[in-house]
C-alpha positions as CSV (number, residue, x, y, z in Angstrom):
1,X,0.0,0.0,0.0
2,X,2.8,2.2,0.6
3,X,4.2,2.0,-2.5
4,X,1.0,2.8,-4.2
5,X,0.7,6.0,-2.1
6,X,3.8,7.5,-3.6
7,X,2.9,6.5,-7.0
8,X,-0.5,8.2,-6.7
9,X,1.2,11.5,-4.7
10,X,3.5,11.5,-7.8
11,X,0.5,11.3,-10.3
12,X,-1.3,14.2,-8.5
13,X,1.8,16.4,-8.2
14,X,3.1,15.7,-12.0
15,X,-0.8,17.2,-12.8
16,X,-0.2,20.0,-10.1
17,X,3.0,21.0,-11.3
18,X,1.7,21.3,-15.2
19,X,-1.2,23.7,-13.7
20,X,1.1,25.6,-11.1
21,X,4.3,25.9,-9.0
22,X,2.4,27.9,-6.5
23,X,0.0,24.6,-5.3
24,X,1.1,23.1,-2.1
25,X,-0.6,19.4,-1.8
26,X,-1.6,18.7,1.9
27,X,-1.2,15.3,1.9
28,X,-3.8,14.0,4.5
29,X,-2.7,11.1,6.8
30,X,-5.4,10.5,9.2
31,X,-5.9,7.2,10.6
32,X,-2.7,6.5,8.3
33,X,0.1,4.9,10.4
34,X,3.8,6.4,9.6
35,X,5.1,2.9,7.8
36,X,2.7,3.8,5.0
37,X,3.4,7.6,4.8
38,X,7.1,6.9,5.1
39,X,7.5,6.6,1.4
40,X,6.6,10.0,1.0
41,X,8.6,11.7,3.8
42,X,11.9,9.9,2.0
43,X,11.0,11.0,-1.4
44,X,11.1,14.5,0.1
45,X,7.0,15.8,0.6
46,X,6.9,18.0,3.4
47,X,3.2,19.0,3.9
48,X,0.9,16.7,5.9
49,X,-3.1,17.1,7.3
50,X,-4.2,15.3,10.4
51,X,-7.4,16.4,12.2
52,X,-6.9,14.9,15.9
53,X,-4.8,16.5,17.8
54,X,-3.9,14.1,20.0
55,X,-3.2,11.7,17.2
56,X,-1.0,14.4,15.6
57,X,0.9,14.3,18.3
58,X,1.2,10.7,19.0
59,X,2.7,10.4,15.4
60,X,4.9,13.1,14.6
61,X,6.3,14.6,17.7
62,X,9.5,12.1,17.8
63,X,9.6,12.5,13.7
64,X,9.9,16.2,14.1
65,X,12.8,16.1,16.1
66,X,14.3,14.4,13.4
67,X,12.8,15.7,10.8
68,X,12.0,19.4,11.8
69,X,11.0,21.1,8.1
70,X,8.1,19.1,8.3
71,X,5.5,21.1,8.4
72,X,1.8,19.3,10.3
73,X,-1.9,21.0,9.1
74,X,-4.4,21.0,11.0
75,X,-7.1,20.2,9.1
76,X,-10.1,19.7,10.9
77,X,-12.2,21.4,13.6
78,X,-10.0,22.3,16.8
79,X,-11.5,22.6,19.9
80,X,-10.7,25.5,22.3
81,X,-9.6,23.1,25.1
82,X,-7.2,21.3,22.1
83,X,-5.7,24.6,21.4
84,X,-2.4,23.9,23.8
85,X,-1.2,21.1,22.2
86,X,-2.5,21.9,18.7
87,X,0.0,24.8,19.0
88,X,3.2,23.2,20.4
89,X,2.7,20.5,17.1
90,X,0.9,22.0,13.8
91,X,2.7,24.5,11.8
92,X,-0.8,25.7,10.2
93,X,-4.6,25.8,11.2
94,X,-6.8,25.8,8.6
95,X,-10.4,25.6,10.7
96,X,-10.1,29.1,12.6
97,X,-13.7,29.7,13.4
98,X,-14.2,31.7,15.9
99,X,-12.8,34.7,18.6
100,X,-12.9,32.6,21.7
101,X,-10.6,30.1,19.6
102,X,-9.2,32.8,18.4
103,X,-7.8,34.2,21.5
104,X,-7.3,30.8,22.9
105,X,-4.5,30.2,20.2
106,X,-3.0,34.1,20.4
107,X,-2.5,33.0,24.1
108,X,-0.7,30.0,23.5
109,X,1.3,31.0,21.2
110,X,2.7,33.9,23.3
111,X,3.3,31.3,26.3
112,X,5.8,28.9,24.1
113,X,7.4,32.0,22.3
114,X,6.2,30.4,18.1
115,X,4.1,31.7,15.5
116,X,2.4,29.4,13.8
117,X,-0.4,30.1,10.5
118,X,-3.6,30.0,10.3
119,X,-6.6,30.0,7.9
120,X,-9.8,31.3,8.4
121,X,-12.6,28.6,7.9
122,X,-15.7,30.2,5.7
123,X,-18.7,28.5,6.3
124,X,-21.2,29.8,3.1
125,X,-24.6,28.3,3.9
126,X,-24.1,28.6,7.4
127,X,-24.6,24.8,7.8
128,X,-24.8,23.4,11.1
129,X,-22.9,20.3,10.8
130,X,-20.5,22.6,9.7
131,X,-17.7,24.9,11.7
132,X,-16.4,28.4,10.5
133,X,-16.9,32.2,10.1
134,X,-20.0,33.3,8.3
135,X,-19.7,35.2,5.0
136,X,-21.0,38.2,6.9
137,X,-18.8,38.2,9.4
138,X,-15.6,38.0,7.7
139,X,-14.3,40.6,7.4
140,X,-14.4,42.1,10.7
141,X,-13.1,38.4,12.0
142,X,-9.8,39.2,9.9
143,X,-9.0,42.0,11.0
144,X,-9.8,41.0,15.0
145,X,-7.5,38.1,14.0
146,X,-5.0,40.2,12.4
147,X,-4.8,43.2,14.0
148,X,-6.1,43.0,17.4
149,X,-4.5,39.3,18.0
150,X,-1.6,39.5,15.2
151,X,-2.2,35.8,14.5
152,X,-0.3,35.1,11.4
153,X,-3.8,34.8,9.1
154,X,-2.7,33.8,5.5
155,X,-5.7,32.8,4.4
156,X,-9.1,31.7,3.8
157,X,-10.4,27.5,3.9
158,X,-13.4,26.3,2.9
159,X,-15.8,22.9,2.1
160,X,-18.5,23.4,-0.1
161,X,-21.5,21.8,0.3
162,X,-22.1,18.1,-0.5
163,X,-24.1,17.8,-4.1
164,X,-23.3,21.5,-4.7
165,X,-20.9,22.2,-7.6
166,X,-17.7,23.4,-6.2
167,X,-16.8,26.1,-8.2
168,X,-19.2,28.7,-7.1
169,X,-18.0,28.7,-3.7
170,X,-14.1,28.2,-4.8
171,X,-14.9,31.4,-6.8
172,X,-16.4,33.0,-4.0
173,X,-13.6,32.0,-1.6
174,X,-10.8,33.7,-4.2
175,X,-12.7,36.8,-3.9
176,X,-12.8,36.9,-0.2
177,X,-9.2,36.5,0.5
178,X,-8.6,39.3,-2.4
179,X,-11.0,41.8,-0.8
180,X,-9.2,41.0,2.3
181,X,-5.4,40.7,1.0
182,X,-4.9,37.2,1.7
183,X,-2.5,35.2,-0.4
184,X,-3.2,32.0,0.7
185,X,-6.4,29.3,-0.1
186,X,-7.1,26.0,0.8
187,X,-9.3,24.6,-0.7
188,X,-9.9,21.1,-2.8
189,X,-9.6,17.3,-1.9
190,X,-9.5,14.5,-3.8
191,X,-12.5,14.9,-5.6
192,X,-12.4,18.6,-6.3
193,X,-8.7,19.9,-6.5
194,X,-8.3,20.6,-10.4
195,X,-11.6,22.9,-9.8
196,X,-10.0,24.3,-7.0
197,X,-6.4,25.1,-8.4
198,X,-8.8,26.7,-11.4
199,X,-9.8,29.4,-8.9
200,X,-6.5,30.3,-7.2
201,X,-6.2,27.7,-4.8
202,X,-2.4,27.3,-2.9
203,X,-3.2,24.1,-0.8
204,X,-5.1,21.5,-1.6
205,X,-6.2,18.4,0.4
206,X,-5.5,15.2,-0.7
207,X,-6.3,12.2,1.7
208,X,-8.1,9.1,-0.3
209,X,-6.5,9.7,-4.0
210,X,-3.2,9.2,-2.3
211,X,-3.6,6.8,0.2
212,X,-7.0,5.0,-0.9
213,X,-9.7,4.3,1.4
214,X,-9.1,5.4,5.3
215,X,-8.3,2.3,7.6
């Protein structure tokens, strides 16, 4: 299985690389143990989603020791009592969602001296099963985050809506981070990322196309 995950990270990246230099692939090893993503991390990939803390952790803080340009996402929702040790192992956030999160992670940082980067999670249709910043609340959450906290915000995340097509909201998203001079998106997974890249995306998530169907 292992060797078929480098083999399909190196399909996806040949395609990535044709489209753009600028597109960072998130390669998204949750529930993955590190004798399958091994492969990758000797062929040289850097970039890697989890979305437990706790399992992040259990993983890669003896690899990163080792290894420290290895750079950990946090990919999915972080709660405020995870904050701590989301912050002494992730090098980015992409599911900022709130200002009592916000100022959770601001406080943190401070206490272990690092700066780490975030993205703000959109949340379009306001769907509840779903966390992040409403469309109408944007802006003034980026410049609480920015100015008032100075988090490092690069950027915007988002997931569109299942059965919706993908490239309104990626559209949508690109304006957003323009309006609000952020250089950074992710957005698209396995199923969506040549959309995405279409519409300015920088990371994309990429968990079953590489790895096939989680354990």
């Amino acid at each position: 299985m292992s060797i078929h995950a480098l083999e399909n990270f190196k399909k996806i990246d040949d395609i990535v690389k044709k489209v753009s230099n600028k597109v960072n692939i998130i390669a998204i090893t949750k529930t993955f143990p590190l004798e399958i993503i091994n492969p990758l991390i000797d062929y040289g990939h850097l970039d890697y989603g989890e979305n437990r803390v706790k399992e992040a952790i259990n993983k890669w803080s003896d690899l990163l020791k080792k290894k420290s340009n290895l750079k950990i996402h946090m990919v999915g929702s972080l709660q405020t009592n995870k904050a701590k040790d989301a912050v002494s192992i992730f090098s980015y956030i992409h599911s900022l969602d709130s200002e009592k999160l916000a100022n959770i992670l601001s406080k943190e940082e401070k206490a272990i001296n690092k700066k780490i980067k975030y993205f703000i999670q959109v949340n379009f249709d306001n769907e509840k099963q779903k966390s992040g910043i409403s469309v109408d609340l944007l802006d003034d959450f980026v410049k609480f985050t920015k100015n008032d906290l100075t988090l490092d915000v690069v950027g915007l995340m988002c997931i569109p809506p299942v059965n919706s097509n993908p490239d309104t909201y990626f559209s949508a998203l690109k304006k957003m981070a323009d309006k609000n001079k952020l250089s950074e998106l992710s957005m698209g997974m396995s199923n969506d990322y040549k959309e995405a890249i279409d519409h300015g995306a920088t990371f994309i998530r990429i968990g079953s196309s590489i790895f096939g169907q989680r354990i």
